[in-house]
N, C-alpha and C positions, 0 to 999 in steps of 0.2 A: 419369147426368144425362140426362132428355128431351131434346126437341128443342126444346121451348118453355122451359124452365130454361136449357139455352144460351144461346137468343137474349139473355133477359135481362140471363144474365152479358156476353156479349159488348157488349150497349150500356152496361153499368154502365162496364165497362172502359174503353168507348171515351171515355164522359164524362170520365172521370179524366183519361185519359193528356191529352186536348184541354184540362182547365183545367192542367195540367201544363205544357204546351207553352207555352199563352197565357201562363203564368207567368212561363216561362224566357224568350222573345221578351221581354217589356213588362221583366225587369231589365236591355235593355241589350246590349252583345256577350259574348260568351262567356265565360265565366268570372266575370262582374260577381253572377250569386247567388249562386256560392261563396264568392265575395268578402263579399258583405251580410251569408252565414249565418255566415262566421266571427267577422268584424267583430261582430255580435250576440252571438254565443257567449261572446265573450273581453270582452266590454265592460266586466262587470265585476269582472274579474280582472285587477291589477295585471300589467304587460308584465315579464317573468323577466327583468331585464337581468344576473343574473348566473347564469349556465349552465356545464353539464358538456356538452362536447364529443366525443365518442369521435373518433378518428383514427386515418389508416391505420399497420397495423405496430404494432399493439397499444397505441396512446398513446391517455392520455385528457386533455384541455384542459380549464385551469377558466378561465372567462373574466370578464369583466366589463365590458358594452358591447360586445359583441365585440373585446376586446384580452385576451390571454393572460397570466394574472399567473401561473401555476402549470400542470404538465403532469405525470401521473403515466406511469411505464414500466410495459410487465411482458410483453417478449418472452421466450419460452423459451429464447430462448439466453444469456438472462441469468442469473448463478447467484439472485437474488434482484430485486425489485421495487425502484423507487425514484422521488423527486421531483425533476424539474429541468427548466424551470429556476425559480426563485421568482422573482418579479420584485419590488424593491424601489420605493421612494416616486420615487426618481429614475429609474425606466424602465428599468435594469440587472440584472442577476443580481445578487443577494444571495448566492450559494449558485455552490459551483464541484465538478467530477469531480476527483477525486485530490490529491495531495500538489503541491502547486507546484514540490516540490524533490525528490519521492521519489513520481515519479507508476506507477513499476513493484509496491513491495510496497504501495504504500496505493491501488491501484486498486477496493479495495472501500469505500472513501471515495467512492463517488456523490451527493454533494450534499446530500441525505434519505434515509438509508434506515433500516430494519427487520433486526434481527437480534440474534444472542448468541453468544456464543464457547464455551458449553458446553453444549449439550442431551441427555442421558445421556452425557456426554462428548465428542458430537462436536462440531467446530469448524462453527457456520454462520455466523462472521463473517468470515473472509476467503476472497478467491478462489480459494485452492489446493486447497482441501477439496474432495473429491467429492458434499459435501452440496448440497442444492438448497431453496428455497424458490420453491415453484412458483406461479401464478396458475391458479386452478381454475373462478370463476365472477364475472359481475357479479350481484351482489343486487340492487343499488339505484341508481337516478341519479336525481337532483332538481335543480329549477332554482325559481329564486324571486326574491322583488324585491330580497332584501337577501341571500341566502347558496344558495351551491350544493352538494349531498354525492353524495357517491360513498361505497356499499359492497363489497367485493369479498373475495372465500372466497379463500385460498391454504394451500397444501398444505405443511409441512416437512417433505423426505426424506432418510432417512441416505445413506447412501453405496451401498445396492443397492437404491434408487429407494422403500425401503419409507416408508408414510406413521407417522409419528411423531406430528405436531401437524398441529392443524388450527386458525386463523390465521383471525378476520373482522376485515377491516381500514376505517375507516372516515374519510373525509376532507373535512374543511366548510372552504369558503370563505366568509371573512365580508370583503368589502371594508370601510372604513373613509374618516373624512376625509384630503384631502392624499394617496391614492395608499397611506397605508399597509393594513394587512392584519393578519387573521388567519388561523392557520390552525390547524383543529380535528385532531388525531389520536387517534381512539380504537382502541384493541386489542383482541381477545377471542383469547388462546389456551388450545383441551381438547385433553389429550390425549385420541389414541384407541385405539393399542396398550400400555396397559398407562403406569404412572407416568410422568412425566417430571421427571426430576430437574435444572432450572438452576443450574448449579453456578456456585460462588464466580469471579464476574471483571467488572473495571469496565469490560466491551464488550458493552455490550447492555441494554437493548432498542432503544433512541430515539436515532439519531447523525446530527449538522449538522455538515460542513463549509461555511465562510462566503467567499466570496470572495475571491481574495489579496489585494486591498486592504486590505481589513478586517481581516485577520490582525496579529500584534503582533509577529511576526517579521518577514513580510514585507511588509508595511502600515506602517501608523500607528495601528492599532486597541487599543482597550481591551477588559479583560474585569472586569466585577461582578458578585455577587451579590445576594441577598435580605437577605442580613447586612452588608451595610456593606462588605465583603470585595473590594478589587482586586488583580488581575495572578493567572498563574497559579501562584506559589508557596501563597499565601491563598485561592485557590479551588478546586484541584486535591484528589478527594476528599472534599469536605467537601458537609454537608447542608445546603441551601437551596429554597425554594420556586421561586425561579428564577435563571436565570444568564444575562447580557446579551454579548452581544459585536458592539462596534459600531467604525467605524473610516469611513475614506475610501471610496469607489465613484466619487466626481466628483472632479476638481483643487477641487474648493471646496461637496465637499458629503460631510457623513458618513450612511450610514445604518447601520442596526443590525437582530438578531434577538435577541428575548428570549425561551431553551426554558423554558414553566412546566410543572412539577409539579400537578397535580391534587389538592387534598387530601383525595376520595373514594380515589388511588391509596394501595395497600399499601404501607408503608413511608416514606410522605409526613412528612417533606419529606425527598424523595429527594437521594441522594449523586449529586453531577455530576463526570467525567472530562471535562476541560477544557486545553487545550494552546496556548500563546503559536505554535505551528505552525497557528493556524488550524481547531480541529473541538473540539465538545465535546458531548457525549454524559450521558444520563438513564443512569446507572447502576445499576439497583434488585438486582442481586446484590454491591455492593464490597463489604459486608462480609460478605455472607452466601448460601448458596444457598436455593436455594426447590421445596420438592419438590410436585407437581401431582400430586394421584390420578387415577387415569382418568377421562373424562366431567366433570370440575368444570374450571373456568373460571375463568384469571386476568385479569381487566381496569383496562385500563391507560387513562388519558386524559391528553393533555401537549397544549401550544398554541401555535404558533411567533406570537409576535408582530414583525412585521416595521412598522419605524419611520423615521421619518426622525430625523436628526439625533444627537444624544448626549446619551439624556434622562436628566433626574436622576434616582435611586433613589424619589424619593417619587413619579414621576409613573410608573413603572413597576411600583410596588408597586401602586399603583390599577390597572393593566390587569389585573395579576395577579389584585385580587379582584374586578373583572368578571368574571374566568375562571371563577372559584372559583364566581361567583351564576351565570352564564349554562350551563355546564353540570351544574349542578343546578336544570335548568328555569327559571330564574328569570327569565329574557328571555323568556319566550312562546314557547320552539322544544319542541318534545316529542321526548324518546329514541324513534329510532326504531331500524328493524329493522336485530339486529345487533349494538344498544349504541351504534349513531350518534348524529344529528340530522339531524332531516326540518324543512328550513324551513317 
């Protein structure tokens, strides 16, 4: 570049930078046009009032308004990932860690979690097993006016750390009127060393422990199904599209969680393992196991509906086939990556 091509550039520059300046002086004290240009930016994009949070020590917060209705785990010194706490319609935990009465061997009773008792034979549903389900990646986080998701890659390892499955897990918050809640669980497990064969057991995949309030042993709580079916003599193993267990939280207030079944899921309407001790569980091996070729993909989707009060079967059959239209796109959310939903 000449010497007269510099000058040029040099006074171009200088024009700039000086309406630049003038710019920034005439918005104000400092920070006020970062202020205007966001303001402008977002103006008109509804405000995300319901968001995924990440937090320290591996936790991730779903929130709504800034208040925490839901919190996901997945420190590695955990043998597997999980949800707690869910917060129900009256501002409490719906959902409690372990057995009320037998908090040593049901310690893998964490509130919400993910698991099975037999994956080419190994045990990855209780704590004693040297197996692992491990936290590998976040894929996805979304925040929106009405529903928040999280997707996350997790690793199943036998007992000498090898990887077996590979696990996308996906998690939508939909707030609702009165404080209650949905919440979206969708599954994707391939294997990727060779078959995997889930063997016959009613522990696993999808298990809720609910509160001891809520419990029918040690509560005052009830449990139904989709079939007309109470208490757990009548709904213990048996097929339903969904299974309710609701009970006290307040001296004079009941709230409830109702697990649905998905009718896109294999084997729908699934068989539920369900216990007057408070936990009840999506059982899709009780009668039978299920063999995975390598690379192919079992996907699973269930919905905790969380409620106030002790709602009648017909007004829960309704949430249930919302379920049934809204994750088969039918609410205007689109599958996204992973098998989720992207608000």
């Amino acid at each position: 570049m000449n010497q007269e091509s510099l000058c040029r550039f040099s006074k171009a520059r200088l024009v700039a930078l000086t309406a630049t300046l003038a710019t920034f002086l005439s918005a104000g004290p400092p920070g006020a046009l970062f202020a205007a240009e966001t303001a402008g930016a977002g103006s008109n994009k509804p405000f995300p009032r319901v968001q995924v949070v990440p937090l320290p020590d591996d936790r991730v917060s779903f929130q709504v308004d800034g208040v925490e209705k839901l919190c996901y785990h997945y420190p590695g010194r955990y043998v597997r990932p999980y949800w707690f706490p869910l917060i129900g319609p009256s501002g409490r935990p719906v959902t409690r860690i372990s057995h009320p009465r037998d908090p040593n061997s049901h310690s893998h009773h964490k509130s919400i979690w993910v698991s099975h008792n037999s994956v080419n034979g190994l045990d990855f549903w209780s704590d004693t097993a040297k197996t692992k389900i491990v936290h590998d990646r976040i894929i996805f986080y979304g925040d929106g006016p009405d529903s928040a998701t999280m997707s996350v890659q997790n690793n199943w390892l036998d007992s000498e750390g090898k990887r077996i499955l590979r696990e996308i897990r996906t998690t939508r918050l939909l707030p609702l009127a009165d404080g209650e809640l949905n919440v979206d669980i969708a599954l994707e497990f391939t294997p990727v060393a060779g078959a995997v064969t889930f063997g016959k057991t009613p522990f696993g995949f999808l298990g809720v422990r609910v509160a001891k309030t809520m419990g029918v042993n040690d509560g005052g709580g009830v449990i139904r199904n989709s079939e007309g079916a109470a208490g757990e003599k009548d709904v213990f193993w048996k097929r339903a599209r969904w299974v309710d267990y609701s009970g006290p939280i307040t001296a004079d207030a009941d709230n409830g969680i109702a697990l649905m079944d998905h009718p896109s899921n294999p084997r729908h309407p699934m068989f539920f393992h369900v216990r007057s001790d408070g936990w009840m569980g999506a059982a899709f091996c009780c009668n039978e196991e299920c063999v995975l070729p390598e690379k192919q993909t079992l996907r699973l989707t269930y919905r905790l509906y969380v409620h106030k009060d002790r709602l009648p079967p017909a007004t829960l059959d309704a949430a249930w086939k919302r379920f049934a239209a809204a994750c088969d796109n039918g609410d205007g959310r689109t599958a996204g990556r992973g098998g989720g939903f992207e608000p």
